[in-house]
Every structure is written in structure tokens, then in C-alpha cells.
C-alpha atoms as a printed R data frame, in Angstrom:
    type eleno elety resid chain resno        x       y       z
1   ATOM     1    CA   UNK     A     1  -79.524 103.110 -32.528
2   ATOM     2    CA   UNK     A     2  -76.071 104.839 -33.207
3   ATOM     3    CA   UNK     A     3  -73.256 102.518 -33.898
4   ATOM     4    CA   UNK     A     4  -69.591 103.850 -34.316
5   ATOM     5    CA   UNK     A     5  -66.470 101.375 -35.662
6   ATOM     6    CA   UNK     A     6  -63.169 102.417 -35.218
7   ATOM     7    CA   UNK     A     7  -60.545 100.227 -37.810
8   ATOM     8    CA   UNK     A     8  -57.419 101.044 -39.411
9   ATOM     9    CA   UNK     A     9  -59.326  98.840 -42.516
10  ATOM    10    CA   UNK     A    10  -62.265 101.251 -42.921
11  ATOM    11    CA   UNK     A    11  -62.992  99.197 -46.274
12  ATOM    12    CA   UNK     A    12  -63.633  95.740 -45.017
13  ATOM    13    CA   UNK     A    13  -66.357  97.523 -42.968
14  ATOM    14    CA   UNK     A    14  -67.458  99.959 -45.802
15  ATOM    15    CA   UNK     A    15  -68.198  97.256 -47.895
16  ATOM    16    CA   UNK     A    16  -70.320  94.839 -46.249
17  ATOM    17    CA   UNK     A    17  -72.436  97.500 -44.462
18  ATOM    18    CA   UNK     A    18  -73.770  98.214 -47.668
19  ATOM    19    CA   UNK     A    19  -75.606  94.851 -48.621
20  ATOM    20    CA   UNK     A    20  -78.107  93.010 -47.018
21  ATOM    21    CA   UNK     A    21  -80.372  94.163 -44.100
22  ATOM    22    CA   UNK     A    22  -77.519  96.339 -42.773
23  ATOM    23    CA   UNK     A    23  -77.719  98.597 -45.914
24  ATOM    24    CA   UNK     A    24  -81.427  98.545 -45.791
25  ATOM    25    CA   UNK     A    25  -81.729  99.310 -42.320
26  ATOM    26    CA   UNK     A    26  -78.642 102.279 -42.527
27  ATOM    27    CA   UNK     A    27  -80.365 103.277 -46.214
28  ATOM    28    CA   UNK     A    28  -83.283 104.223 -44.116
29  ATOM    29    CA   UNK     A    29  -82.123 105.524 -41.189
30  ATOM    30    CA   UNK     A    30  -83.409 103.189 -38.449
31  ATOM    31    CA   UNK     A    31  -79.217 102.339 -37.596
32  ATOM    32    CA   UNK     A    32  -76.732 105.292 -37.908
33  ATOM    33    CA   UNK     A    33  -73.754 103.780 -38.194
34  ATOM    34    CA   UNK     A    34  -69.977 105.554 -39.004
35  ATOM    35    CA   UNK     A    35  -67.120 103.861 -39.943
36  ATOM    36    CA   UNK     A    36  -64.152 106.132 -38.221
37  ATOM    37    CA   UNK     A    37  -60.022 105.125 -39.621
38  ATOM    38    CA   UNK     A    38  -58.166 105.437 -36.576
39  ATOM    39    CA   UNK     A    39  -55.821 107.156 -38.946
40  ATOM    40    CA   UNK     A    40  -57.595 110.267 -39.170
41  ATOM    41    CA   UNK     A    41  -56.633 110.611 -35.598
42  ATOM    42    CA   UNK     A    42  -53.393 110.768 -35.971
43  ATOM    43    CA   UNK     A    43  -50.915 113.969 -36.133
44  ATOM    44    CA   UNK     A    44  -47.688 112.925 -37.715
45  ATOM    45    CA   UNK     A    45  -47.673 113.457 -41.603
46  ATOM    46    CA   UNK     A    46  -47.076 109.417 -41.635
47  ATOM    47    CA   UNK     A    47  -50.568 108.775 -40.116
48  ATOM    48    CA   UNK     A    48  -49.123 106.053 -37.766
49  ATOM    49    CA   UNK     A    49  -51.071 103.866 -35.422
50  ATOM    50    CA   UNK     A    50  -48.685 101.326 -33.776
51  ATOM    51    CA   UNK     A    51  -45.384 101.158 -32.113
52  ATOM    52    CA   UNK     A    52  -43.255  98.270 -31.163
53  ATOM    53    CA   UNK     A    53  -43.821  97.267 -27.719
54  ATOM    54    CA   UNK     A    54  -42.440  98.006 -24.398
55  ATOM    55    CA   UNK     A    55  -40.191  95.294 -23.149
56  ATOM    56    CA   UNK     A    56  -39.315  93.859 -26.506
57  ATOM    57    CA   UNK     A    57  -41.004  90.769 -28.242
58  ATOM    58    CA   UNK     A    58  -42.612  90.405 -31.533
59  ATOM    59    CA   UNK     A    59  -45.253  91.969 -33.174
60  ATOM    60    CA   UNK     A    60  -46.762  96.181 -33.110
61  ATOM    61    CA   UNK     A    61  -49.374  97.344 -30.393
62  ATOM    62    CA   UNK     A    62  -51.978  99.804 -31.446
63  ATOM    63    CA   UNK     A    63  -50.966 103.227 -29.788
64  ATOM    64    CA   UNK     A    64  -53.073 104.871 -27.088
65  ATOM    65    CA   UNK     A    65  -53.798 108.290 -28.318
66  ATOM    66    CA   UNK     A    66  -55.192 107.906 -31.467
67  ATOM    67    CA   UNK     A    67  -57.360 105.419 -29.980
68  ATOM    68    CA   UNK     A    68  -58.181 108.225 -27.174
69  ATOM    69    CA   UNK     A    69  -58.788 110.685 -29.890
70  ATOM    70    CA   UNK     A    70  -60.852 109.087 -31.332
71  ATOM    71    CA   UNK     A    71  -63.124 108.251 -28.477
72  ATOM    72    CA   UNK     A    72  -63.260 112.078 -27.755
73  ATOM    73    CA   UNK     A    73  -64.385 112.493 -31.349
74  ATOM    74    CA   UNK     A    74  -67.329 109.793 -31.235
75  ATOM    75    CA   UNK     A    75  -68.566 111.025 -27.932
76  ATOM    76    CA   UNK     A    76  -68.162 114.972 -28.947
77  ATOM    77    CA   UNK     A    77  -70.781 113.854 -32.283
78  ATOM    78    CA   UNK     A    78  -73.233 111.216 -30.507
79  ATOM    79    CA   UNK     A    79  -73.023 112.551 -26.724
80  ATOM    80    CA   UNK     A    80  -72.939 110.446 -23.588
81  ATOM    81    CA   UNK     A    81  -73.184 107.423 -22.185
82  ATOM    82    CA   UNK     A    82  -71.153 105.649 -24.718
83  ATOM    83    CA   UNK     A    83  -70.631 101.888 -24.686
84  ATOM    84    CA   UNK     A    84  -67.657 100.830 -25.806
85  ATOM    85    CA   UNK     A    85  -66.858  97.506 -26.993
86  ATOM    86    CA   UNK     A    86  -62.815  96.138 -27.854
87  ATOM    87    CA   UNK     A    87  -63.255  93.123 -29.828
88  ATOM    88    CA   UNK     A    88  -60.687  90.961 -27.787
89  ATOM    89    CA   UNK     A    89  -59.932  87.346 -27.623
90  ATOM    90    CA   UNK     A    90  -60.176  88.423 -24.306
91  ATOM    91    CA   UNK     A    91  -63.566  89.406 -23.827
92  ATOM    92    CA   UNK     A    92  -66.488  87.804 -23.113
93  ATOM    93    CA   UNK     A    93  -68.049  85.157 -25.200
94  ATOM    94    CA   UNK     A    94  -70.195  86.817 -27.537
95  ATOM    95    CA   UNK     A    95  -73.769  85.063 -27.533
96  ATOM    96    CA   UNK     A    96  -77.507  85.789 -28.246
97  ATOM    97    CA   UNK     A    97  -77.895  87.035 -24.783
98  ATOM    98    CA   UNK     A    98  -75.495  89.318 -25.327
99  ATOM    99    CA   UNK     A    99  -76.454  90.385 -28.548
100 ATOM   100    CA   UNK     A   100  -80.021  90.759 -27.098
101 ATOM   101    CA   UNK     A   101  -78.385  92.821 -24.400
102 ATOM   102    CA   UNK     A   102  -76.938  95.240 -27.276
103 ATOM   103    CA   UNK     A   103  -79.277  96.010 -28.667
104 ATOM   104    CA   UNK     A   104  -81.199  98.034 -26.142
105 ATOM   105    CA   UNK     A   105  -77.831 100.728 -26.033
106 ATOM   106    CA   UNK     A   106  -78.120 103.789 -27.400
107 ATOM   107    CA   UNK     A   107  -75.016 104.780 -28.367
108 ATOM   108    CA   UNK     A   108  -72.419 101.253 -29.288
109 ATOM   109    CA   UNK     A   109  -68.539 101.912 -30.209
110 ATOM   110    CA   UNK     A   110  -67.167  98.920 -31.287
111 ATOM   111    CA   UNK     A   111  -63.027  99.221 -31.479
112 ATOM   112    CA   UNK     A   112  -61.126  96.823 -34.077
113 ATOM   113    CA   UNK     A   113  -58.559  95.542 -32.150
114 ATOM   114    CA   UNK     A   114  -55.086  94.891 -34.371
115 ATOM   115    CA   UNK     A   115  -51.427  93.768 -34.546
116 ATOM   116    CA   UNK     A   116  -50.365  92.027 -30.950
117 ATOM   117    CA   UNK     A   117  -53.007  94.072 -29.739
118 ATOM   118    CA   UNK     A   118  -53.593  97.867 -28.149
119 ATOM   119    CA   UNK     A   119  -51.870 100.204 -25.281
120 ATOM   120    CA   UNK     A   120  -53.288  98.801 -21.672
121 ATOM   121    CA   UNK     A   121  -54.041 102.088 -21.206
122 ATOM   122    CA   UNK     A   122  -56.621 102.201 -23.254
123 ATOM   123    CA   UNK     A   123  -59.168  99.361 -21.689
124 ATOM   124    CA   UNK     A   124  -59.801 102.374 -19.046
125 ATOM   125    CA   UNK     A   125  -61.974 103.908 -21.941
126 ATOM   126    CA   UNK     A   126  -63.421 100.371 -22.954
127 ATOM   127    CA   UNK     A   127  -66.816  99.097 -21.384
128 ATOM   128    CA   UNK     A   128  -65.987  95.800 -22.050
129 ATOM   129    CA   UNK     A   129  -64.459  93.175 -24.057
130 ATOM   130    CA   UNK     A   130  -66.085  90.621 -26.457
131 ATOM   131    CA   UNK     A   131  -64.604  87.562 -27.857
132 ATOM   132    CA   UNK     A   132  -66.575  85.711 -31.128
133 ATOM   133    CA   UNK     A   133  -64.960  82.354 -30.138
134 ATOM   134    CA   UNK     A   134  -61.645  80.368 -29.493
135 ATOM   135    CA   UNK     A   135  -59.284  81.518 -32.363
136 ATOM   136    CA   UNK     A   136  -57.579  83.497 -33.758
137 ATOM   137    CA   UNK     A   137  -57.996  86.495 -36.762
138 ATOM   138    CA   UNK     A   138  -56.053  88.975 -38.197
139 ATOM   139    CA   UNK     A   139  -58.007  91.788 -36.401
140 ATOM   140    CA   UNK     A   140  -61.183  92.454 -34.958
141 ATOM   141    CA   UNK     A   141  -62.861  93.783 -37.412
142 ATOM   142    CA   UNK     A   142  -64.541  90.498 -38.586
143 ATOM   143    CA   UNK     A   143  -65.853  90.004 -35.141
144 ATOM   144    CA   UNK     A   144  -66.885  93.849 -34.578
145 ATOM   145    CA   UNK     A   145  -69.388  93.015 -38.226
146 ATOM   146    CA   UNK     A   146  -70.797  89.538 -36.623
147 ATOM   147    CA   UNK     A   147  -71.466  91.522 -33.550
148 ATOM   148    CA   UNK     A   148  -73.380  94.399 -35.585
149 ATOM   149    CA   UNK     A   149  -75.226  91.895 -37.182
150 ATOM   150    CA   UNK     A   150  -76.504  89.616 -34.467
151 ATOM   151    CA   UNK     A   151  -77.151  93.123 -32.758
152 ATOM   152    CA   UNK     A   152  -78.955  94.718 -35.379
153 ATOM   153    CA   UNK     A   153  -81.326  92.276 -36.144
154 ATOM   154    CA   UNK     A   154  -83.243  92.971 -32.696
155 ATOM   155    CA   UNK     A   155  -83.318  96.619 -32.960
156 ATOM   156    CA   UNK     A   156  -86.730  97.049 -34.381
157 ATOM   157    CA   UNK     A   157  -87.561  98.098 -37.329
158 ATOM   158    CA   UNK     A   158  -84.353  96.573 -38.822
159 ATOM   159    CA   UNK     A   159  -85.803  92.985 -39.600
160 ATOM   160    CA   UNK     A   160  -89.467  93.262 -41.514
161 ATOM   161    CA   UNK     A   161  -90.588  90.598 -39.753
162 ATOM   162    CA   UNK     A   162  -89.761  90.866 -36.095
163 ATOM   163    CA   UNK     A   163  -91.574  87.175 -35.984
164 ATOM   164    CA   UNK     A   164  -88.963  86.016 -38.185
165 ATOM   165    CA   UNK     A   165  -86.510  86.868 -35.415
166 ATOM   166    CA   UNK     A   166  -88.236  86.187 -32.325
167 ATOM   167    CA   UNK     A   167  -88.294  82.662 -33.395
168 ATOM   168    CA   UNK     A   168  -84.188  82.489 -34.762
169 ATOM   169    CA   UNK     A   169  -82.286  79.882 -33.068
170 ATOM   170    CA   UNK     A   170  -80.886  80.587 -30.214
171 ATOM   171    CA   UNK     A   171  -83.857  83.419 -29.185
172 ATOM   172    CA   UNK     A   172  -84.916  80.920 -26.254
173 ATOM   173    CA   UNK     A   173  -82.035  78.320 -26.261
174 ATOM   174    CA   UNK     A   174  -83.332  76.010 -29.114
175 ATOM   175    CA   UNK     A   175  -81.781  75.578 -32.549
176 ATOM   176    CA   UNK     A   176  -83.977  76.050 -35.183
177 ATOM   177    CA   UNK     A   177  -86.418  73.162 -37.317
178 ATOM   178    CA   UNK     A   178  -86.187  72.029 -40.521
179 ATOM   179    CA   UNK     A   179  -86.862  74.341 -43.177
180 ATOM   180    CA   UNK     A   180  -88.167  73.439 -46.537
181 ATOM   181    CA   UNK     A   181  -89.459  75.398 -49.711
182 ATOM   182    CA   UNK     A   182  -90.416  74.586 -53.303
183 ATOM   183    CA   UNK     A   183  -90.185  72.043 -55.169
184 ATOM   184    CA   UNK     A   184  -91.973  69.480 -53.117
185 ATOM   185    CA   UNK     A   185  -89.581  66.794 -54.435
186 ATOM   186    CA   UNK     A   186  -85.783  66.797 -56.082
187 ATOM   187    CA   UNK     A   187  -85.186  62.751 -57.120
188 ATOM   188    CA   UNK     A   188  -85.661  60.805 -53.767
189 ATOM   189    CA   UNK     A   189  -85.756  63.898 -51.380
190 ATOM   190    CA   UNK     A   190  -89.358  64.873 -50.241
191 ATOM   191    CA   UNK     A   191  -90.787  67.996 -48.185
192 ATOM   192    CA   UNK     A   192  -92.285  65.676 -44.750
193 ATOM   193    CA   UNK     A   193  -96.061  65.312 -45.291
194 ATOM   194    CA   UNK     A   194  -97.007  67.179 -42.233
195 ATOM   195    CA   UNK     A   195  -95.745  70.609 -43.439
196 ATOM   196    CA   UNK     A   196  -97.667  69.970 -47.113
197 ATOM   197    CA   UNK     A   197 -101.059  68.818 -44.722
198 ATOM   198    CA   UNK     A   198 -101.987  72.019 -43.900
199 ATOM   199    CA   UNK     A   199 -102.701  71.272 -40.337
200 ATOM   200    CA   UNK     A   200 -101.056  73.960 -38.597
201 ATOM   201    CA   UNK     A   201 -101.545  72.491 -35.340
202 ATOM   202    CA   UNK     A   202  -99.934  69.558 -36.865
203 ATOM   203    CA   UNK     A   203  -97.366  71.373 -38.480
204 ATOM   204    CA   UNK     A   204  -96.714  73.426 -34.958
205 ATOM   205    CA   UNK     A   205  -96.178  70.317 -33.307
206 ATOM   206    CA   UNK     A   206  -93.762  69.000 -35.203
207 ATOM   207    CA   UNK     A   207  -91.818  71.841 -35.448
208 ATOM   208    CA   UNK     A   208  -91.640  72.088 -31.759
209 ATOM   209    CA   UNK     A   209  -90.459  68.248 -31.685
210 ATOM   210    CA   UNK     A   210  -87.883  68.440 -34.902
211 ATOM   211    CA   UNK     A   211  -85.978  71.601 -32.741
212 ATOM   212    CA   UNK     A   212  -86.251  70.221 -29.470
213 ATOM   213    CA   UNK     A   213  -84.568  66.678 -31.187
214 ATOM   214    CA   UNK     A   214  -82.192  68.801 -33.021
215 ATOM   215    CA   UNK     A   215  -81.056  70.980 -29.837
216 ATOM   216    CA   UNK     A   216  -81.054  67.257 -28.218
217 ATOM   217    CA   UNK     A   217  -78.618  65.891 -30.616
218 ATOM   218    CA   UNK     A   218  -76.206  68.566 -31.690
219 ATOM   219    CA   UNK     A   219  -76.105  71.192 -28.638
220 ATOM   220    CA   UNK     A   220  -77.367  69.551 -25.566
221 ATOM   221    CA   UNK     A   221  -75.582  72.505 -23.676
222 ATOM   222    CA   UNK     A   222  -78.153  74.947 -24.699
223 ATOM   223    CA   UNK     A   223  -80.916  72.997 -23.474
224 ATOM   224    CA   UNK     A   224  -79.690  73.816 -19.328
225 ATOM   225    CA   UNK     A   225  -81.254  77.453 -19.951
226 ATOM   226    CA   UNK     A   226  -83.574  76.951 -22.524
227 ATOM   227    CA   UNK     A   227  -87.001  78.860 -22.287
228 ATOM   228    CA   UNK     A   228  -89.615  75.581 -22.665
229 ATOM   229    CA   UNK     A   229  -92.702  76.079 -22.903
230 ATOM   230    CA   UNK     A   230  -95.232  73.021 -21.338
231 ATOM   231    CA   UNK     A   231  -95.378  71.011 -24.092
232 ATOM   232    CA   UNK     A   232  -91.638  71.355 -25.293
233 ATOM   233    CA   UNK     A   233  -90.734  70.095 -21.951
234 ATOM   234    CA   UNK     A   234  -92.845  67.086 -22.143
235 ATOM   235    CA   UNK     A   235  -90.988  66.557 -25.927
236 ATOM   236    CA   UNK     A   236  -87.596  66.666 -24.749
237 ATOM   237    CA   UNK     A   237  -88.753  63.929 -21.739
238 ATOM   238    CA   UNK     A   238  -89.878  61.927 -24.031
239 ATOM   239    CA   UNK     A   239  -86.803  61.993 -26.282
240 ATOM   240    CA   UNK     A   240  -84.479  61.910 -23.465
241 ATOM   241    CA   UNK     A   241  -86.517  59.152 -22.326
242 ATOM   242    CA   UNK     A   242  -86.217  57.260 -25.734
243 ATOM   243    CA   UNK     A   243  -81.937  58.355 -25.957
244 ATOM   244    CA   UNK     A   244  -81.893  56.370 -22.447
245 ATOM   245    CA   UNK     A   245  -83.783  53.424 -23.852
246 ATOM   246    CA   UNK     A   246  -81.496  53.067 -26.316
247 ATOM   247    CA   UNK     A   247  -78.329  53.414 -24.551
């Protein structure tokens, strides 16, 4: 997969691709990913990007032809189709789907939007928008980095254990269990007996239950598309059955 970010703040991307699974995954080529400064697409000696905006009110818009330029350079190195993603409080709200969606492109530009935002004329290069949630940043290049992440993790190859991510909350519209590690107790806090049994049937079953209560309880909403299997199904009656009770 080829990813290409376009930012007038090529070091808060720099950085961060570096670390982590991102810099593993780029380190060994299985993502190819270029950080492009919009400013290297300008032509005045100044190397500006914005102007004030047509019809007066506050704030600088992002120019149209560096943007443009900039889209002819990405698609003269990686070839066509492109799809090209503004970061927009706009856009769509970004989710798991969508991520999972994503990841199966071949070619991904994802533009930092800036300022009070960029030249209308340049959506008619954009794919489409994406929005990370209800506020608002300084730009989008915090948003265009969660959406690499969340993307990159289901190209494969980037994750060593594709399991790991196949089960992630979200994957099939339930959060995720209870996690626990070593040591088995710290004062009054104990790992639950099931997980230290070593029944794994056991141990499956109640980590089906413990994410089916937890989707319950915290994000009912995800629970309308969920993927259930059989038995998860017959958990969640039984919870909802026991909620009722109790109300």
C-alpha cells in the first residue's frame, strides 16, 4: 500500500511515522508512505500557501494551486487511480468500517486540511471527506495520522499477528474484554479465576460474555450491527433480559 500526506507541518507527521508499528511496517517496506510540504509546491520565493478569503471574514484559506500541484506530483510518482482523502470536519465519520474499507486502496492521499479551511475548488480533486469526530483541531493533520493508523493495521503484513487484529474492538461491532497480565495479584486486585483455570473453553466463554456486557453497558449503539455469532446472541438475551429485570 502507497500512502501520500500532504501538510504544511511535514514534522508532526515525520515524527510519529517513525515509532511504533508504522516505522516497522515503513522500515520494511510493506507501507510506502511520503510525507509531501505543500510548500514545495509553491513558486513565489515566499513559499506561500494561503490567502485571505473572498468576501471578507476572519481567518486564511489554503490556496488551490499548490494543492493542485501537488496532486499532479503524487499521481505523476504513484500512477492512477488515486484516492484522495481531505480530512474535513465535514467529511464522513471516520469508523472501523471505513478504515476496513481503506485499507484495500492502492494508492491513499490523505490532504491536511488548515487555517479556515481550503479553495472550494479544490474538493473537485478530493474523493472524499473524513471527519475523526465532533470538534475541533488546529489542522488535519492529527486526524490524517489516526486515519493511517486504524488503516494500516489491516493491511497485512503490518500487524504480526493478524489474530491480534481480527479480534480489536470494533472488528465486528463489540468492544473488547478484559485484559489482564502478570502479577496475578497487586493488594486486593486479582486476575478472575477463569482466565488462571486454564479451561479455554471456559476462558472463551467468558470472554464472549465480559464484551458482549461491556458493549451492553457503555455503547449499546454498536450492538444494532454487530456481527453475533449463536452463542453471543443468546449472551446479550440473557443480559438484556436481566437489565429489564432490574429496571
Amino acid at each position: 500500500m502507497t500512502v501520500d500526506l500532504v501538510t504544511i507541518f511535514p514534522a508532526m507527521i515525520e515524527q510519529p511515522l517513525a515509532a511504533g508499528v508504522l516505522g516497522r511496517a515503513i522500515g520494511n517496506g510493506t507501507l510506502d508512505v511520503r510525507v509531501r510540504d505543500l510548500r514545495d509546491f509553491t513558486t513565489d520565493r515566499h513559499r506561500v500557501v494561503d490567502d485571505v478569503p473572498y468576501g471578507g471574514g476572519p481567518g486564511m484559506v489554503l490556496k488551490p494551486e499548490p494543492l493542485f500541484r501537488a496532486l499532479d506530483a503524487v499521481e505523476a510518482d504513484r500512477g492512477t487511480p488515486l484516492t484522495v482523502v481531505l480530512t474535513s470536519p465535514q467529511g464522513r465519520p471516520f469508523t472501523q468500517a471505513e478504515a476496513q474499507r481503506l485499507s484495500r486502496v492502492a494508492h491513499l492521499v490523505l490532504l491536511c486540511g488548515r487555517y479556515e479551511g481550503i479553495d472550494e475548488r479544490v474538493r473537485a480533486r478530493v474523493t472524499e471527506e473524513i471527519s475523526i469526530g465532533d470538534y475541533v483541531l488546529s489542522g488535519g493533520e492529527l486526524p490524517a495520522l489516526v486515519i493511517l493508523d486504524a488503516v494500516a493495521r489491516l493491511v497485512p503484513g503490518v500487524v504480526g499477528d493478524e489474530q491480534s487484529v481480527a479480534e480489536d474492538s470494533f472488528s465486528r461491532g463489540l468492544l473488547d474484554f478484559p485484559q489482564y497480565t502478570r502479577p496475578a495479584e497487586v493488594g486486593a486486585l486479582k486476575v478472575p479465576d477463569v482466565l488462571m483455570s486454564g479451561n479455554h473453553a471456559d476462558i472463551r466463554r467468558w470472554r464472549k460474555r465480559e464484551a458482549v456486557s461491556r458493549t451492553l453497558e457503555r455503547r449499546p449503539d454498536l450492538l444494532v450491527d454487530a456481527d453475533l455469532d449463536d452463542e453471543e446472541r443468546a449472551i446479550l438475551r440473557e443480559l438484556k433480559g436481566a437489565k429489564d429485570g432490574r429496571d
